[in-house]
C-alpha positions as CSV (number, residue, x, y, z in Angstrom):
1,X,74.0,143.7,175.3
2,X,71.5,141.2,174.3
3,X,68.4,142.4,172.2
4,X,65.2,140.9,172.3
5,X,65.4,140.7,168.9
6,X,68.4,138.7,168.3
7,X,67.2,136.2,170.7
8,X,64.0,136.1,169.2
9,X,65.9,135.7,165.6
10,X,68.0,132.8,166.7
11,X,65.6,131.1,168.6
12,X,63.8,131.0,165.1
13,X,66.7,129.8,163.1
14,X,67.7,126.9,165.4
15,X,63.9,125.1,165.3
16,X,64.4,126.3,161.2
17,X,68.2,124.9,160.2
18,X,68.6,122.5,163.2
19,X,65.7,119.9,162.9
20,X,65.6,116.5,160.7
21,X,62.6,115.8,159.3
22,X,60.7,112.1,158.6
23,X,57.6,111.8,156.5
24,X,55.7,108.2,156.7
25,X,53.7,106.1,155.1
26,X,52.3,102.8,154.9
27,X,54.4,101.3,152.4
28,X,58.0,103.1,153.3
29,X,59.7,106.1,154.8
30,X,61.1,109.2,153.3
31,X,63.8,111.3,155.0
32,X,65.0,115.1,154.2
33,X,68.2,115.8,155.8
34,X,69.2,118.7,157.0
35,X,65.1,119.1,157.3
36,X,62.0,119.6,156.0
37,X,62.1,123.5,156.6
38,X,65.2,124.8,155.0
39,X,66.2,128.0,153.7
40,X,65.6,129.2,150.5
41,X,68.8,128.0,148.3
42,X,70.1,124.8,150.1
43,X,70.5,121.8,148.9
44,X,68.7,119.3,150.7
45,X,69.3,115.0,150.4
46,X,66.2,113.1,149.9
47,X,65.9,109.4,151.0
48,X,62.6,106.7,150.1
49,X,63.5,103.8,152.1
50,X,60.6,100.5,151.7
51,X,59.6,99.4,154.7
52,X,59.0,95.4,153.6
53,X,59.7,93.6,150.3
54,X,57.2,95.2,148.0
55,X,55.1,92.2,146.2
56,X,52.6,94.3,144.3
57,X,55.1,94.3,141.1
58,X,55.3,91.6,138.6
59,X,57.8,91.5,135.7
60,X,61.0,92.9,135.7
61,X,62.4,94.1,138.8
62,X,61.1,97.1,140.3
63,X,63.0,100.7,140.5
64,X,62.6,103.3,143.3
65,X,62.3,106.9,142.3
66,X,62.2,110.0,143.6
67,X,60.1,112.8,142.0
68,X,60.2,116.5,142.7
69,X,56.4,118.6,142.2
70,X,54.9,115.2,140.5
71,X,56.9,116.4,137.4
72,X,60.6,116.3,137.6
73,X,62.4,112.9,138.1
74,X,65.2,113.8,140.2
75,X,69.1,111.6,140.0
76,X,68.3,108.9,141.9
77,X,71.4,106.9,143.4
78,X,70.4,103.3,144.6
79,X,71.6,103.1,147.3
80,X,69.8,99.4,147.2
81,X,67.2,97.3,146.4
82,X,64.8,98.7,149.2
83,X,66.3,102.6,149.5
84,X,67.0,105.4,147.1
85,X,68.5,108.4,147.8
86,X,68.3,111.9,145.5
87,X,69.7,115.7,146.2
88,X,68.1,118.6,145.2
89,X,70.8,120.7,144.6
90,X,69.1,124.1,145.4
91,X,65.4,124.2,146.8
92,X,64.1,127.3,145.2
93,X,60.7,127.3,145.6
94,X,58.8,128.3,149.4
95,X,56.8,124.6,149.2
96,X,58.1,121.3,147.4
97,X,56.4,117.9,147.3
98,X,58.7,114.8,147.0
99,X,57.5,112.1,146.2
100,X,58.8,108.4,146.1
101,X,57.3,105.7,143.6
102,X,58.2,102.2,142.4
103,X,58.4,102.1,138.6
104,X,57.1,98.3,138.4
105,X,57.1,98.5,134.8
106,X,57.4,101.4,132.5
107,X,54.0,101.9,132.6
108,X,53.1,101.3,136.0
109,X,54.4,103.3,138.6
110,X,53.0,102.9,142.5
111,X,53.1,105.7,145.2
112,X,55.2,104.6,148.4
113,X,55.5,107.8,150.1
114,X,56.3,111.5,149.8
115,X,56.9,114.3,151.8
116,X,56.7,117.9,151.8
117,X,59.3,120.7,152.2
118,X,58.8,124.5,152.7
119,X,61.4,126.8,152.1
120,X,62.1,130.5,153.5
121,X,64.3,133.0,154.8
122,X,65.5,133.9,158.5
123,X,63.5,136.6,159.9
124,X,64.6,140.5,159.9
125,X,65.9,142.0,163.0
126,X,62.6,144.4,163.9
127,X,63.2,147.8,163.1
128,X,61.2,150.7,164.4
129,X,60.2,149.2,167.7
130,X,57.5,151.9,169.3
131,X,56.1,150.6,172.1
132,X,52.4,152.3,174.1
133,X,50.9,151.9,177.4
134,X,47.7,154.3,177.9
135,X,47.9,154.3,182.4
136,X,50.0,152.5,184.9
137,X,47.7,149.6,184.5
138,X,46.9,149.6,180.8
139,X,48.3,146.9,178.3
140,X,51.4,147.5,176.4
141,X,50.6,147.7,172.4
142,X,53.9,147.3,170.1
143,X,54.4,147.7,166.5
144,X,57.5,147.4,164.5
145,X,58.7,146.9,161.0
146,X,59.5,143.1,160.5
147,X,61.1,143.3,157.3
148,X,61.4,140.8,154.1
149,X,58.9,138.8,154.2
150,X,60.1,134.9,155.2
151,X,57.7,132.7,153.2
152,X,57.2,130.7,156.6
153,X,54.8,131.2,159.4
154,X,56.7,133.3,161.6
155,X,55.5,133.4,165.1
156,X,57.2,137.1,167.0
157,X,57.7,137.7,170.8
158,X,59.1,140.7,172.7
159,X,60.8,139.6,175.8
């Protein structure tokens, strides 16, 4: 038989594992495949891709990057002149900013895009379920225990 919630536990990992997420900007587009809401631990592939030829760079010829928290440069793979692609091998922390720049010369580096990625944990099965209606026509009032804590707003429904 079916519990209420197991349903409500995979109805929450499907919108968490199963969606792929797009963050935009004017001057490009950055991807996170699987998503942008992952669970704690996976490895995620980020992707910058420049919407138009980028003109704002003089000298030698510009390099997209991908940077991880606005301090870690992460291994960028060109994949070519106008997209770069970069995997974070295990995301460990519940919120992560990516962001992609264009290195026009070592000293001058101009924002494209970036995009943000929360991290967490599949809810607990609720334990303790004790459920109270005070008269036939009362409201029902629930409580339960439920369990680690996720890291993501977790929205919880009794069916």
């Amino acid at each position: 038989m079916e519990t209420p919630g197991f349903r409500w536990f995979l109805t929450l990992n499907v919108l968490l594992l199963c969606r792929e997420g797009v963050g935009s900007c004017t001057g490009g587009e950055m991807r996170v495949s699987p998503s942008t809401v992952v669970r704690l631990g996976s490895e995620i592939n980020v992707s910058c891709i420049l919407k138009e030829p980028y003109d704002k760079c003089s000298g030698p010829t510009p390099r997209l990057k991908i940077i991880l928290d606005n301090s870690k440069l992460l291994v960028n793979e060109q994949v070519s002149g106008s997209e770069v692609t970069a995997r974070h091998h295990r995301v460990n922390s519940s919120e992560s900013s990516f962001a992609c720049k264009l290195e026009c010369a070592k000293t001058n580096e101009q924002l494209v895009c970036g995009v943000d990625v929360r991290a967490g944990l599949p809810p607990d099965q609720p334990q303790n379920l004790t459920c109270v209606q005070n008269g036939r026509e009362a409201e029902v009032s629930c409580r339960w225990d439920p369990g680690q804590p996720t890291f993501l707003k977790t929205t919880q429904q009794l069916w």
